[in-house]
Each structure stands twice: as structure tokens, then as C-alpha cells.
N, C-alpha and C positions, 0 to 999 in steps of 0.2 A: 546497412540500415535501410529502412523504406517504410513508406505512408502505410499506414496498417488501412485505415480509414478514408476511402477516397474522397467521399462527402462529408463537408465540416458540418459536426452540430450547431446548431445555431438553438441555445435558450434565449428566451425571454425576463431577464428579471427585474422587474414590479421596482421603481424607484418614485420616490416626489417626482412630479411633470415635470412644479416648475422648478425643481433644482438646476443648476448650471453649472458645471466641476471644470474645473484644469486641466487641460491633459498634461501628461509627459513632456519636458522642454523635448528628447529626442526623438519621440514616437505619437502618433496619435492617438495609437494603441499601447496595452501594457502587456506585455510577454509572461507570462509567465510559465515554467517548467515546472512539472510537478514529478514527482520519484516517490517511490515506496521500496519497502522491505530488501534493500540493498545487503543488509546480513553481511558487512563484513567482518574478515577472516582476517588480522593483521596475517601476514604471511612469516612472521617468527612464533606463532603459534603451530605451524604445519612447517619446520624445519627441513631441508632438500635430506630427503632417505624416511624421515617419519611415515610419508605415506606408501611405504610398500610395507609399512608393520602391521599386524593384525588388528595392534589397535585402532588406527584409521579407517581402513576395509570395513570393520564390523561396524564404528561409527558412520560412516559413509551408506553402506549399504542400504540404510532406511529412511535415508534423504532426497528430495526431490529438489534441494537446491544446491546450485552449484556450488560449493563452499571453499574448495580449490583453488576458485577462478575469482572470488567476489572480488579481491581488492584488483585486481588488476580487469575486472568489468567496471565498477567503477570509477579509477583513472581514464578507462576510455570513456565511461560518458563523460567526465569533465573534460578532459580533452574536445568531447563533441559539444560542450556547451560553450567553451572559450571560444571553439571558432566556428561558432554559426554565427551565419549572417544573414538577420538580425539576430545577436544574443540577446537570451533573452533577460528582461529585467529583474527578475526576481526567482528563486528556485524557492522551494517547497517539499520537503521530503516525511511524509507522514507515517515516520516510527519503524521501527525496528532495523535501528543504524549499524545496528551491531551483529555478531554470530551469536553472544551469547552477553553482552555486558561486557567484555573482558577491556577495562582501563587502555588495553596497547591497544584494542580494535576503536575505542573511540578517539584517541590520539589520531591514528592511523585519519580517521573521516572529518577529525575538524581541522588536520593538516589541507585535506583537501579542500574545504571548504573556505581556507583563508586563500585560495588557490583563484579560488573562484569568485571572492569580495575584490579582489585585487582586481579584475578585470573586470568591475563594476558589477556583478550580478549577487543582488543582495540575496540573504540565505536564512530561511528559517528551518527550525525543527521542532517535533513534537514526538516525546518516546513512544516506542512499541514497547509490545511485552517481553521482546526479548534483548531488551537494551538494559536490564538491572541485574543479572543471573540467575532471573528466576525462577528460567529454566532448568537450571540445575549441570549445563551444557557447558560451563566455562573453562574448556580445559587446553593443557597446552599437550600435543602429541611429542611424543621423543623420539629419537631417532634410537635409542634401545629399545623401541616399545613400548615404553613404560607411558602414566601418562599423570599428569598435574595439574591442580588447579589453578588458574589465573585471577591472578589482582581483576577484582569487578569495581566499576567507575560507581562510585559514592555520593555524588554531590552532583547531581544531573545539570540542574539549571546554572548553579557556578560554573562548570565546565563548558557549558554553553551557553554563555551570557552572552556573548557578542552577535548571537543564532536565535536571536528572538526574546531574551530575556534581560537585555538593557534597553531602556531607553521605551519598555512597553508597559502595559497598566499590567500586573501577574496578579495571578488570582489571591487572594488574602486566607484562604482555608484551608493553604498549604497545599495545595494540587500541583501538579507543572503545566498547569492550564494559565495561558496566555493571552491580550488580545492589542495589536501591535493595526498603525497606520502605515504600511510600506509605500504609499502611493497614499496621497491628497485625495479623500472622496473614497479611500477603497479599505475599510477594517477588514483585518485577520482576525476571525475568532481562532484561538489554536487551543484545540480542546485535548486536556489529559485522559487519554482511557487507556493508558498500558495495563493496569490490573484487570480490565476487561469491563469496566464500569467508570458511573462519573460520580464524586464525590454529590452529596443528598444537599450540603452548600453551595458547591460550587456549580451544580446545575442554574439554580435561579441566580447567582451571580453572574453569568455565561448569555442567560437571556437577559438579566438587563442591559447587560453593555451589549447588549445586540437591538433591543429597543430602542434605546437611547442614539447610536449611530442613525437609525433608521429615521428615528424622529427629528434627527437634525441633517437630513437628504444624504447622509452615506452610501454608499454599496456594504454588502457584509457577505465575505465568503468564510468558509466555515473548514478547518480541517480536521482529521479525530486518523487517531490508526484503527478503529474498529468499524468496519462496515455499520451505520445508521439504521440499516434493515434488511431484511433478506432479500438477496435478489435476484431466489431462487425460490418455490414453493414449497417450503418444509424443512427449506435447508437449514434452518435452526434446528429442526429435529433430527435431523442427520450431524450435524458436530455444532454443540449449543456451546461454541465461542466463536461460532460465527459473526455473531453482531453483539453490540454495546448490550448488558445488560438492562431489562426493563426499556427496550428499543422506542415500545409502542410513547412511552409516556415522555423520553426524550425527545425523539420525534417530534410527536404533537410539539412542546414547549417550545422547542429551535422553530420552528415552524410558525409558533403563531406569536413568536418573538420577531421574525422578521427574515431569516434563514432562508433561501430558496436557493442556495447549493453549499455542497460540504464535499470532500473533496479525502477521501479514505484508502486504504491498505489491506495487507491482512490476512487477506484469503488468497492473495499468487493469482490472480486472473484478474484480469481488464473487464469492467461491464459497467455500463452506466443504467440505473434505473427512476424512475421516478415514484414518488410515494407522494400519499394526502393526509393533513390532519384529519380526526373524529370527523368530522361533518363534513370534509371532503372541500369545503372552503380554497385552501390554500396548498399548496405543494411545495415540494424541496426534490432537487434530482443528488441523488447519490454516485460522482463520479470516484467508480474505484478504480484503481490502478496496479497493476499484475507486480510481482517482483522483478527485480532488475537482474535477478539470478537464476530466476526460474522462465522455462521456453515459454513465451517468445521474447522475455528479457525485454516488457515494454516499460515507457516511460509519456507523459502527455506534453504537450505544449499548448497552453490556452492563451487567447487571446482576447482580454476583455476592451472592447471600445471605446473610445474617446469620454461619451456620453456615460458609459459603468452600465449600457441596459443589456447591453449584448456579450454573453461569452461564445470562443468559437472552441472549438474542443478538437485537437490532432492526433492521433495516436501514434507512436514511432515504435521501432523496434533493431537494439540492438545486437547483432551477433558478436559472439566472445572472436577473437583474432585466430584463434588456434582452432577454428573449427565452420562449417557452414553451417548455416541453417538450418540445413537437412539433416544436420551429424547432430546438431543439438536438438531436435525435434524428437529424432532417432532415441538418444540419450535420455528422453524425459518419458518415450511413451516406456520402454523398457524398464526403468526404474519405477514407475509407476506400477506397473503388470506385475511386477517384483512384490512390492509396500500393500499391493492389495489382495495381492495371494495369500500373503503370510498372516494380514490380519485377516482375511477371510476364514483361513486354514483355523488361525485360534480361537476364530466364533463357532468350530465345530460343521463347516460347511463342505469339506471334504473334495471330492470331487468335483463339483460345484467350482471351488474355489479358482481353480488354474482357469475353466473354459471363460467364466463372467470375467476374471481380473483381462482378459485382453478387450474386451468390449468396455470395461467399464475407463481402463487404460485412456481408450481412443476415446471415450467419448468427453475425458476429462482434457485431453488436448483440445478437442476441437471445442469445448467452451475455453480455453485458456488464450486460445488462438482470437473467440469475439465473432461476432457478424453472423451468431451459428443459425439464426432464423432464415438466411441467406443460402447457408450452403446445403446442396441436395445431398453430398457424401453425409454431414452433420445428422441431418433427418433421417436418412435410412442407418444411421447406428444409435439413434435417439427411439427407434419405432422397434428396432431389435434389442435394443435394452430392455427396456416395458414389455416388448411381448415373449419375450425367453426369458428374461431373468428375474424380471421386477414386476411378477402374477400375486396369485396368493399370500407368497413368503413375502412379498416388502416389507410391509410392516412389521414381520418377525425381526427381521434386519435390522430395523431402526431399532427396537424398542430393545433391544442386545445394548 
């Protein structure tokens, strides 16, 4: 494990002056750990011999995350959050808990999660899109080959009442949109966007109870499994489930609701960026956070201040036991150079295809990796993408 980010971010968020909050009877500060896109795999869906059948292999092969390996990457981060020291107070994990919905896979994560209430660190959650089977992905491998579908979990917020859904105000418009006080002075907005969108109700019910905290001296952080905005330029036009539907008009609303950070999933890479309402008025930083399964297997630990003005933002990154860093790095750019050939190959791009998937490979690592404004390797395969590959044809590319 190691500090991905040497220097803590430090935001600013905009509170009443004269407000004056409580801290933590054990901290001055409040801890909190934030996780994404964990995708687990109960491990009796992938029975020992299953995965040398072809049906694995073939499923496997167009995956860039580790599926194999989830439940036991997981056990090891909770293992790593039971015993840091300081644990942290509160965990956060923004959607897609699951491989595919499959009932034994969320068993499997709220077993863990009473794991982790037991040793004081409270737990919320918020689905992904791929925590209902909507994917279409819910299967159990056989160890004949053959393969079946799995029981998908039905009753989201029953199942995890104890994870955010007791004892908190739930959205009335039938959303699994949440907004819960874990800490004196500090609301959770936890916003439903599994389907890729926020319900047309529960958007302005989402900002009043973000008004209203605000009006009465709260802090409000904000979490959603759908990146808030792009935070890349076009990157909506390169895969439009990038961000929350109708981003722009969300955005603005959380924003001039009182919003100035939200705390997302989704896309497998670490970036923090910052965005402004219409009139540039006001701002929200969108901290996304990489999957726990995907290289570099990051996770954040934030530290909001005594006072709720300051958050400190750490990036960590875990390697799976059975492998180094360099094996899983190895493992992701290969795979990758793989999933981008093949969809290359089927947009009709031919030769093309093999030489751009390894440029395009590395240059998806080294933003997965973060800090890429930083590194010189970063920039000279950022200036050989654009100038070899991504000329006249870009936009052919996209508009495919």
C-alpha cells in the first residue's frame, strides 16, 4: 500500500462564520474513507476448476477488472481499515458493490460491512448500476462449463437498512436516494443514480434538504455513483454514461443548493476536478475515486476538520497479496491493449487497430494512475496520441 498523493489537498468549504459545531468526542477531526466500484464476485459464483472453462476465459477476457480477485481485495481493505491507526470513522462506498446484483455477492459485502460497524466505523452505501442485474452479467460459472443465472438482490434499501437507510430522512419519490447525519454538523446527501440519472422529483427534493442543512450552519457532502461532470474534455462524447444524465442542470442545482463537494465512482480512475454554476458564481469539486479492482486498486481517506471548513483528501492504493504492483499494472495495460483492439478491429479500423490500442493502453494507465499533468513519460504519450493517432480521424472515432 502507499501514499499515491504526497501533498494533501486542502479545499475550502464556504460554511456560516458564525456557526460553531462539536467535534468528535475521539478526534478533532472526522475520518472518513471513501471506496468505489468494489464489483464483488461472491467466490461460489467462480467455483475452484470453473475458471479454466471456456466459459470464464471468454467472460474474462473483455474485463479490465479484476473479478477473480474482488472478494478477497476487499477483505483486505477491510482488514486495512480495522487496523489503521487512526480508523477511520466513517466508510462511504459509492455504488457498484456488487459483480453483477447477484443476492450471494451482496450477502458476501454486507457480511463485511457488519465487520467493520463492529469495530466502530460506521458504513453507508449508495447503488451502482451494476448492483440490480441490469447488466445482464449475473451469472454463476460451473465447473462443467456450463453457466446460470443468479438470484439478483430485489429489495436494495431493505437489504441495507442498517447502511444508510435507517434512522435517515429517504427520499419520498421512491428513489434509493438518502440524506443521513453520521457526525453532528456534517449531512450526507447520498444520491441515487444507478440507472444513470436522478429521478425529475427527487432532484429538488435532494436540494432542499441541502438548502435547509446549509441554512441551519451544516456542512453537506454529497455522494452519487455517477461522475457530476466530465473531467475530461469530450469525454461525455467518447462514452455518454460517463456522467449523471443532464449533468449541466444537476450540477448547477447541488451547487446553488449549497453542494461544494460530492464524492463519485464509475469510470475506474482517481481524478479530482472542479466545476462552476451558469454564472460561475459558485463551485463544487467532484472527488472521483478509481475501483478497488481495477490497477491502481485506489481507495481515499478524507479528513474533514474540527470546524467542517477544511477537507484534506489522501489517496491510497492497494495491491491484491498474490501479486506486485508491477504484475498488476502489467495485467491492466495488457488487458486493456486487448478490449481496445478488438473494439477498434469492429469499428472497421484495421491495421490501425493493434498499433493505437498500445498507445491508447498506456495512456489509459497513466491517467488511472492520476498526477498525469506531473509526469514527463504521461506527456510524451499524451502528444503521441494527438499527433499519430487522434489527427483528422478523431472525430470519425467518436461519432462511430
Amino acid at each position: 500500500m502507499k501514499n499515491k498523493l504526497l501533498n494533501k489537498l486542502r479545499m475550502l468549504l464556504p460554511i456560516a462564520a458564525a456557526t460553531l459545531l462539536m467535534p468528535l468526542s475521539a478526534s478533532a477531526q472526522t475520518r472518513i474513507a471513501v471506496v468505489s466500484d468494489i464489483h464483488v464476485m461472491a467466490p461460489s459464483l467462480l467455483p475452484s476448476g470453473a475458471e479454466d472453462q471456456d466459459a470464464w476465459k471468454n467472460y474474462y477476457a473483455g474485463q479490465r477488472k479484476m473479478l477473480d480477485k474482488s472478494a478477497a481485495i476487499f477483505d483486505q481493505f477491510v482488514s486495512t481499515m480495522t487496523h489503521a491507526n487512526p480508523k477511520p470513522h466513517i466508510l462511504l462506498i459509492t455504488g457498484d458493490l456488487t459483480k453483477d446484483g447477484e443476492q450471494v455477492s451482496h450477502k458476501y459485502v454486507k457480511t463485511k460491512l457488519a465487520d467493520l460497524e463492529k469495530k466502530g466505523i460506521q458504513c453507508y452505501v449508495i447503488p451502482g448500476n451494476h448492483d440490480f442485474g441490469e447488466e445482464g452479467n449475473h451469472t454463476q460459472f460451473n465447473t462443467d462449463g456450463s453457466t446460470s443465472n443468479a438470484a439478483v438482490l430485489s429489495a436494495f434499501a431493505a437489504f441495507y437498512a442498517d447502511y444508510g437507510y435507517t434512522g435517515s430522512t429517504v427520499d419520498p419519490n421512491n428513489s434509493l436516494s438518502y440524506v443521513a447525519e453520521p457526525v453532528e454538523g456534517l449531512i450526507l446527501l447520498a444520491i441515487d443514480s444507478h440507472s444513470g440519472s436522478i429521478d425529475d422529483n427527487t432532484l429538488p427534493w435532494l436540494c432542499y434538504q441541502a438548502s435547509q442543512a446549509r441554512a441551519n450552519g451544516k456542512q453537506v457532502i454529497a455522494m452519487m455513483h455517477h461522475p457530476l461532470f466530465p473531467h475530461i474534455t469530450g469525454a461525455d462524447l467518447f462514452i455518454s454514461t460517463y456522467t449523471v444524465d443532464n449533468y449541466e442542470t444537476v450540477r448547477n442545482k447541488l451547487i446553488n443548493a449549497g453542494v461544494n463537494v460530492i464524492l463519485t465512482g464509475h469510470f475506474h480512475t482517481s481524478d479530482i476536478a472542479k466545476d462552476w454554476n451558469d454564472d460561475a458564481s459558485k463551485a463544487i469539486y467532484d472527488i472521483n475515486t478509481g475501483s478497488l479492482i481495477s490497477y491502481p486498486c485506489d481507495y481515499r481517506m478524507l479528513e474533514l476538520s474540527q470546524d467542517k471548513q477544511t477537507l484534506n483528501v489522501r489517496t491510497y492504493s492497494l495491491t491484491p497479496t498474490d501479486m506486485t504492483a508491477e504484475e498488476c499494472k502489467t495485467w491492466l495495460n495488457n488487458r486493456m491493449a486487448t478490449i481496445i483492439t478488438k473494439k477498434m478491429t469492429d469499428k472497421g479500423y484495421g491495421a490501425l487497430a493493434s498499433t493505437a490500442a498500445s498507445v491508447l493502453a498506456e495512456a489509459f494507465i497513466f491517467h488511472a494512475e492520476g498526477d498525469e499533468n506531473q509526469s514527463t513519460d504521461a506527456s510524451s504519450c499524451k502528444n503521441n496520441l494527438i499527433s499519430t493517432y487522434l489527427g483528422a480521424n478523431a472525430w470519425g472515432i467518436i461519432d462511430q
